[in-house]
C-alpha positions in Angstrom: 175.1 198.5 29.1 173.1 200.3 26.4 171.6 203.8 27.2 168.8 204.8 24.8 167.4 208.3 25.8 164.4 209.3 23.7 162.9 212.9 23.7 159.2 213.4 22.5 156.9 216.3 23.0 154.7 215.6 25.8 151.2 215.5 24.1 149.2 212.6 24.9 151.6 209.6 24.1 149.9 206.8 26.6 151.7 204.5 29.0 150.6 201.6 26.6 152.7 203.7 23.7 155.9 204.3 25.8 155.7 200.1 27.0 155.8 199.5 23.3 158.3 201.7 22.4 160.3 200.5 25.1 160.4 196.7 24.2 160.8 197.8 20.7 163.7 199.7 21.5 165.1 196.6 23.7 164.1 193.9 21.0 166.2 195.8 18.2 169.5 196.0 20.8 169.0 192.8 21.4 168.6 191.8 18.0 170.9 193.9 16.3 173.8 194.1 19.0 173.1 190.7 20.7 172.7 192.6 23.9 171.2 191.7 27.0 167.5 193.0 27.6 167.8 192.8 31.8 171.0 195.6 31.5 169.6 197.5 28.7 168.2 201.0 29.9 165.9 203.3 27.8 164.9 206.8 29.5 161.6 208.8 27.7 161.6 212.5 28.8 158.7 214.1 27.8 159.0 218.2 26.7 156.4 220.4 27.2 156.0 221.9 23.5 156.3 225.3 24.8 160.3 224.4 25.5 160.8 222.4 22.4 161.2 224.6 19.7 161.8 223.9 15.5 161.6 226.3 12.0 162.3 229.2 14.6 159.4 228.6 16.6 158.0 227.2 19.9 156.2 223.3 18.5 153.1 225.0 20.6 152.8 228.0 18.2 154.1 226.2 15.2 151.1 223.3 15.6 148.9 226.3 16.3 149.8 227.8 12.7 149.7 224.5 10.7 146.4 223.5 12.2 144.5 226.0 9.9 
């Protein structure tokens, strides 16, 4: 039983985005490790930017500063 858990910054990604991502995520573990879609498990938790944090800084402040 495969467990994928994929973290992304939660900043607009649509339900239509995470579906795909999803089946992609299934199709490879199916295709790649022959295993079985229906007990494959794949978990998106979105992060608020200000408690994801990268070069030393929150991703809020750091997107703030490379904006410019």
């Amino acid at each position: 039983m495969p467990y994928v858990n994929v973290k992304i910054t939660k900043d607009g990604v649509t339900r239509d985005q995470k579906l795909r991502l999803v089946q992609e995520i299934t199709d490879t573990l199916v295709r790649v490790l022959n295993k079985k879609p229906e007990q494959t498990h794949i978990v998106i938790d979105e992060v608020e930017t200000d408690n994801w944090g990268f070069a030393g800084m929150l991703t809020t402040d750091y997107r703030k500063q490379h904006k410019q």
